[in-house]
C-alpha positions in Angstrom: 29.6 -28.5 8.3 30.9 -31.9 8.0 32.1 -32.4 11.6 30.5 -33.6 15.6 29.5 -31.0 17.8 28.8 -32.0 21.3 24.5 -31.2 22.0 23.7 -31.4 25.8 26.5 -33.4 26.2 25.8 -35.6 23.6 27.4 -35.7 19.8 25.1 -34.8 17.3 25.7 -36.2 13.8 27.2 -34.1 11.2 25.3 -31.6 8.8 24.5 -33.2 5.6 22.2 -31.4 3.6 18.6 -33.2 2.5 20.0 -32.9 -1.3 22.1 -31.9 -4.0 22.4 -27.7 -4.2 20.5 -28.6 -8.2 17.4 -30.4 -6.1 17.4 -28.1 -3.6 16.9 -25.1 -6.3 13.8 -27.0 -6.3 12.7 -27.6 -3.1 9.3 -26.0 -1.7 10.3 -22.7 0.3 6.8 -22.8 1.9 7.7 -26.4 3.6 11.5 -25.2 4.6 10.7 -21.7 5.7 7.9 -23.0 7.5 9.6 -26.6 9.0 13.0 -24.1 10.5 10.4 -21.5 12.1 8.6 -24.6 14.3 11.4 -26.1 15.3 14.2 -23.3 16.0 11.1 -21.7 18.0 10.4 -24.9 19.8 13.8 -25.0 20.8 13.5 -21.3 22.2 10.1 -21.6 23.9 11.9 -25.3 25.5 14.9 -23.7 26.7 12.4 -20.8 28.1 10.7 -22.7 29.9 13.3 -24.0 31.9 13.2 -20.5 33.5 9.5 -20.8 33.6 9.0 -18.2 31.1 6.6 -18.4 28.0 8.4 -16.8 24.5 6.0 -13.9 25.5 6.5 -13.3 28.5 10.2 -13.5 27.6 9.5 -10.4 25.2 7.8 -8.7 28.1 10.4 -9.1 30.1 12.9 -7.3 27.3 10.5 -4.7 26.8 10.8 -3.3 30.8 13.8 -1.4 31.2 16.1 -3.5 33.8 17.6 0.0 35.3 14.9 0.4 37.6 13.0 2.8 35.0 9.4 2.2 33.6 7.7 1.6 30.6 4.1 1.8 29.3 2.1 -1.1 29.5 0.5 0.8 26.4 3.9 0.5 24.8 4.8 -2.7 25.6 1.8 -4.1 24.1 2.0 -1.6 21.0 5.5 -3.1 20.3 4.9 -6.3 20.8 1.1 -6.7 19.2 1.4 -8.8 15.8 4.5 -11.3 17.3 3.8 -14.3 15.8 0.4 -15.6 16.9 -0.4 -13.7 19.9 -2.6 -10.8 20.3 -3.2 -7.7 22.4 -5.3 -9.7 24.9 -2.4 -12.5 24.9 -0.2 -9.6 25.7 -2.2 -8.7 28.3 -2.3 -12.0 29.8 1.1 -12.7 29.9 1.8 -8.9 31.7 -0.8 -9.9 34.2 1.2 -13.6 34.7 4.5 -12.1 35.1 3.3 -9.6 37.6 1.4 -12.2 39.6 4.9 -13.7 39.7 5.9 -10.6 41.5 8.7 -10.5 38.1 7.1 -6.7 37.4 5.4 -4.1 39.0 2.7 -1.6 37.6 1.5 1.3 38.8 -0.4 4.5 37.8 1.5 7.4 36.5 0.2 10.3 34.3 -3.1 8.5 33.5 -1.4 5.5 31.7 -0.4 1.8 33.9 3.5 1.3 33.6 5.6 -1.6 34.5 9.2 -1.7 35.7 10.7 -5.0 36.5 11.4 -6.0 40.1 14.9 -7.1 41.3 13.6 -10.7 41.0 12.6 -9.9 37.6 15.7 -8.5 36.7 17.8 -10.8 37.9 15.4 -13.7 36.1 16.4 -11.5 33.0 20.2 -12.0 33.5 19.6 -15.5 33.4 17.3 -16.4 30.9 19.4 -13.7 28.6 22.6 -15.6 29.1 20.9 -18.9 28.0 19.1 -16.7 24.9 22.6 -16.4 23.7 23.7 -19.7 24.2 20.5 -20.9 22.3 21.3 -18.4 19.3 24.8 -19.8 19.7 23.2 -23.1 19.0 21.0 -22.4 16.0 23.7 -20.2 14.5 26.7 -23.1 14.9 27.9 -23.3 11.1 26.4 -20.4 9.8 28.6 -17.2 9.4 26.7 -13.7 9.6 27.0 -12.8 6.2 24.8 -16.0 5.0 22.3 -15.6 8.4 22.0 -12.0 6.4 21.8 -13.1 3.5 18.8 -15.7 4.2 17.1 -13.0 6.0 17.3 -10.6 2.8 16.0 -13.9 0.5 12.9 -14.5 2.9 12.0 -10.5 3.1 12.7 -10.5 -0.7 9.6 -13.3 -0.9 7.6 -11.9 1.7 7.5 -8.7 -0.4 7.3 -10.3 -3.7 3.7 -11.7 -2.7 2.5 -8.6 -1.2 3.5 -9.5 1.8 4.9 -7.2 4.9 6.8 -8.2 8.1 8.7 -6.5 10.2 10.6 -7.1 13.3 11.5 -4.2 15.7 
């Protein structure tokens, strides 16, 4: 991308890649892969919290159905144990934040808690979900789908070639 794009109003400088494509054959995939996950998820958890929602409580959120049906609390923390670097109690936590917020509701049914979201919940949903995709809309400017899936394929190809495994839902 060679051209200004307005950023909060402001113009941001045009893209210019860090080097030639031949240097950048050789540039460290640990430092870049590692470098665009802090800062594109900074970005996210910033423009989170100005609807005063952690990145996990966001997922929460997303795991409730907004229809007025419920959900496991179970689940929700089956689905969402192993995101990034939070953990089952973290989970927990977060559940427990959002319904002191009065954002969810639990209750007892069939032996297990579940959680539906609340109208104030959903309608924090709408809101934060709109400015979710203008965010993506933001990290995406420039990049078509077939090279976003194309990346994602390269990364998953090195994650498996080191015996590695991730998976997103």
């Amino acid at each position: 991308m060679t051209d200004t794009a307005p950023v909060n109003g402001a113009t941001k400088p045009a893209f210019v890649p860090s080097h030639s494509d031949a240097d950048l054959a050789d540039q460290p995939i640990g430092y870049w892969s590692s470098a665009a996950g802090q800062i594109v998820v900074h970005h996210i958890r910033t423009t989170l919290a100005e609807y005063g929602l952690t990145q996990p409580q966001w997922w929460i959120l997303n795991q409730v159905p907004g229809d007025g049906s419920a959900r496991g609390r179970a689940d929700v923390v089956g689905v969402l144990r192993g995101y990034l670097e939070f953990g089952d109690q973290d989970i927990e936590h977060d559940i427990d934040a959002l319904l002191r917020r009065e954002l969810l509701t639990q209750e007892t049914s069939d032996g297990g808690r579940v959680l539906r979201r609340t109208a104030a919940g959903d309608d924090l949903h709408r809101r934060a979900a709109a400015r979710q995709q203008q965010t993506r809309a933001e990290i995406h400017e420039g990049i078509d789908d077939a090279d976003y899936v194309l990346a994602l394929k390269v990364l998953q190809r090195m994650i498996h070639n080191v015996g590695g495994a991730a998976r997103h839902h």
